[in-house]
N, C-alpha and C positions, 0 to 999 in steps of 0.2 A: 714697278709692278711685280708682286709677288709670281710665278709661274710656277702652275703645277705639271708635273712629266705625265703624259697621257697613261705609259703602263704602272705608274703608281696608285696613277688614282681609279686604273680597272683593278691593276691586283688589291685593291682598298676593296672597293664594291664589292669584289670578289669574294672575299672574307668575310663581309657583312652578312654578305645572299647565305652562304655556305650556314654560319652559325645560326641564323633565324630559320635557315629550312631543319636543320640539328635540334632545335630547338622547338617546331614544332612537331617533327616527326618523334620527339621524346614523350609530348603531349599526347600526341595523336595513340602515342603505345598504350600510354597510359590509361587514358578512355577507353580504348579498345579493351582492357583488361578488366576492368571493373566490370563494362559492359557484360564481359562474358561470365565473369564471377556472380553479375544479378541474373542473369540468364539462367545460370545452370540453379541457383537458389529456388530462383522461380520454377524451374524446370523438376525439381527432385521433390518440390515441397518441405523441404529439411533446415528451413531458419525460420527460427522464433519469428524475424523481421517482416515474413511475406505469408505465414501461417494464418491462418483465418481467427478472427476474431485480437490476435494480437497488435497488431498493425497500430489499433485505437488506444492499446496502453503505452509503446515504444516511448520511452525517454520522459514516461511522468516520474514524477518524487510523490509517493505516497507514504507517509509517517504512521506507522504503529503503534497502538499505545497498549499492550498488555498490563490491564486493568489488575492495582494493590500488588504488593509485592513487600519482600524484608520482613520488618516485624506487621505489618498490615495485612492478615493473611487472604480478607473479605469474608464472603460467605461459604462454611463450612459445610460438606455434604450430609447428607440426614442417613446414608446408606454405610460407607466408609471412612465417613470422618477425613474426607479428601478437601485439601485447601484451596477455593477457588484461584487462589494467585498462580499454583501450580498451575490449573489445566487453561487460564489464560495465555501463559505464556508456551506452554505446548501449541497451541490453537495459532496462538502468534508468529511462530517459528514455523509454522507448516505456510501459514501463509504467507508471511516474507520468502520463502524459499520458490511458493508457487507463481508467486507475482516477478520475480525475479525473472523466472523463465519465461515470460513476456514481454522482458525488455524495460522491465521498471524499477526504478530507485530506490528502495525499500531503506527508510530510518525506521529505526524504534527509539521508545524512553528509555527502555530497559530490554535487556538479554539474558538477562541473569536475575538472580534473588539477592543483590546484593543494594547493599542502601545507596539511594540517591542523593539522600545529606550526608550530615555527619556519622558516622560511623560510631563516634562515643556519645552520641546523646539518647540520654537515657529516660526523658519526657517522651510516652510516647506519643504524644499530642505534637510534641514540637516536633520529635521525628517525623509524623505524615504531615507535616506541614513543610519542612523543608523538602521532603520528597515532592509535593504538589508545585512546592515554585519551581524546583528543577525539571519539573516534565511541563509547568507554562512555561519555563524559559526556552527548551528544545522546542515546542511546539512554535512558539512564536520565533524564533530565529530559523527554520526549519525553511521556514516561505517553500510547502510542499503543496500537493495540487489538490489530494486528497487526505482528510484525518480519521482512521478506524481504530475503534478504543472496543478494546477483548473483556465481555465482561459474563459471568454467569448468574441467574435472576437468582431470585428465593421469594418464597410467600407463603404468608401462615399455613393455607391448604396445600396439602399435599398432593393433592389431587391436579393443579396447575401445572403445565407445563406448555412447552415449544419456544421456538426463539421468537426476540422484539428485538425489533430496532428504535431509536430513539434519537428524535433531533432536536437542536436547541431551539426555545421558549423563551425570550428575555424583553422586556419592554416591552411587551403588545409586537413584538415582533418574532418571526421564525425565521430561522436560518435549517437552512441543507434538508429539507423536506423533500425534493423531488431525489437526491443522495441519498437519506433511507428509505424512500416508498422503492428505490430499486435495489437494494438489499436486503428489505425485507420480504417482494414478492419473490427473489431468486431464492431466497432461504425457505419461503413455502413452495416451491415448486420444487425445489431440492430435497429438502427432509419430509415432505407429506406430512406436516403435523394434524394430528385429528381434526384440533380445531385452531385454524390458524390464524394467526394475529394480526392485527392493523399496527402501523407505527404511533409511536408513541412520543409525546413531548415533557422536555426537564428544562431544568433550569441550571443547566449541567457547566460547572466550573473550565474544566478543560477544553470545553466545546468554543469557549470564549474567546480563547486565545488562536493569534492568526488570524488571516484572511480566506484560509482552504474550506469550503466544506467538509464538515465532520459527523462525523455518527457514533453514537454507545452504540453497542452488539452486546445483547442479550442472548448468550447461541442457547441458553434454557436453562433450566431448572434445578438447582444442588438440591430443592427442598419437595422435588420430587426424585422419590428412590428409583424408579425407573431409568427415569432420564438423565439421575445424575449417573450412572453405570454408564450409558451409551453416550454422556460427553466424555468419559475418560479415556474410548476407544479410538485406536488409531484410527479404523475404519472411518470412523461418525465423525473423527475430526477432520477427517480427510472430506468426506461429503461439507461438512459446514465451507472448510475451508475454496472448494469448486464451488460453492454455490455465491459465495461473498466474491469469488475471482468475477461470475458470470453477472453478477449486480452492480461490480463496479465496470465490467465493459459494458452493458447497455446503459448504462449512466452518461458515460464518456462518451461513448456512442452517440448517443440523441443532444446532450447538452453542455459537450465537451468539459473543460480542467485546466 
């Protein structure tokens, strides 16, 4: 019969007890630490994390899509001859920066005016064509929660304006309707347009791709001289851009992402 020595096998125990109480008491620091870190957060009101209203964005992925770009410039203004691809992707960048600071994952298709296909093709047919499968290709490998596409309207009267939103139409069926009715009521409570707009349905290519709820954003009008001035302003893009943060949290809000 094997025989164990009694003080071996207390100073064994011993050792054991020692590093599991080490071991929790490591634990136990640790919790205590966080604890007091969400504490004081809670306490000061000074993170993103615990700020009212951000809570309901923390850790989505919402994709950007700053509407025409490269040689596709869109629609031209009627005032200054300004490129809608320009003031989409300003509009873009304000609000990737804005949604950021809520704790959200912000992709775009584009950051820049540089082309999304080939670089030397010189069709420009076949250029916006390989730009459109390179932004369904991002879109559709993105698997992000929410899709906002930056675009500026025009129509023959010039007397038209304020922002539309716009969600897909395909099959006798619609997709992300309750995602624009809350970004378009937050953009009429935002910018007070005279006469403000109801959403609007397309049969919109990009909307197709993915699984996320998507929406065109029409923030208004190049083909009103007016209103194409005050989209090119920091200011006005700043309000469009608070007003789209506050439509997509009561969105997430009521019927989550």
């Amino acid at each position: 019969m094997f025989t164990v020595k009694q003080e071996n096998f207390s100073s064994g125990r011993c050792k054991i007890e020692t590093a599991v109480l080490k071991g929790v008491f490591i634990l136990m620091r640790k919790l205590i630490s966080i604890t007091l870190v969400l504490f004081c957060l809670l306490l000061c009101g000074c993170s993103s994390v615990v700020a009212t209203g951000q809570r309901e964005l923390l850790g989505l992925t919402i994709l950007i899509d700053p509407g025409h770009g490269d040689t596709d410039v869109g629609t031209i203004g009627v005032s200054t001859g300004a490129y809608e691809k320009d003031t989409n992707l300003q509009i873009a960048k304000k609000l990737k920066l804005a949604l950021e600071e809520h704790g959200v994952i912000v992709l775009m298709t584009r950051e820049d005016d540089n082309p999304l296909g080939p670089a030397d093709e010189t069709d420009l047919a076949l250029r916006k064509e390989a730009d459109m499968l390179e932004r369904e290709k991002i879109i559709s490998e993105a698997k992000a929660n929410l899709l906002v596409s930056i675009h500026q309207n025009a129509y023959d009267e010039p007397d038209v304006k304020g922002p539309q939103v716009f969600y897909l139409q395909y099959n006798n069926k619609s997709y992300g309707v309750e995602f624009a009715k809350s970004l378009q009521n937050a953009l009429n409570n935002g910018l007070k347009p005279d006469s403000p707009r109801n959403v609007g349905s397309g049969n919109w290519r990009l909307l197709k791709q993915g699984k996320q709820p998507g929406c065109i954003v029409e923030c208004g009008f190049f083909s009103n001289p007016e209103e194409e001035l005050l989209l090119q302003q920091d200011d006005y893009q700043n309000k469009i851009v608070e007003a789209l943060v506050k439509g997509i949290e009561t969105y997430v809000k009521k019927y989550g992402a």
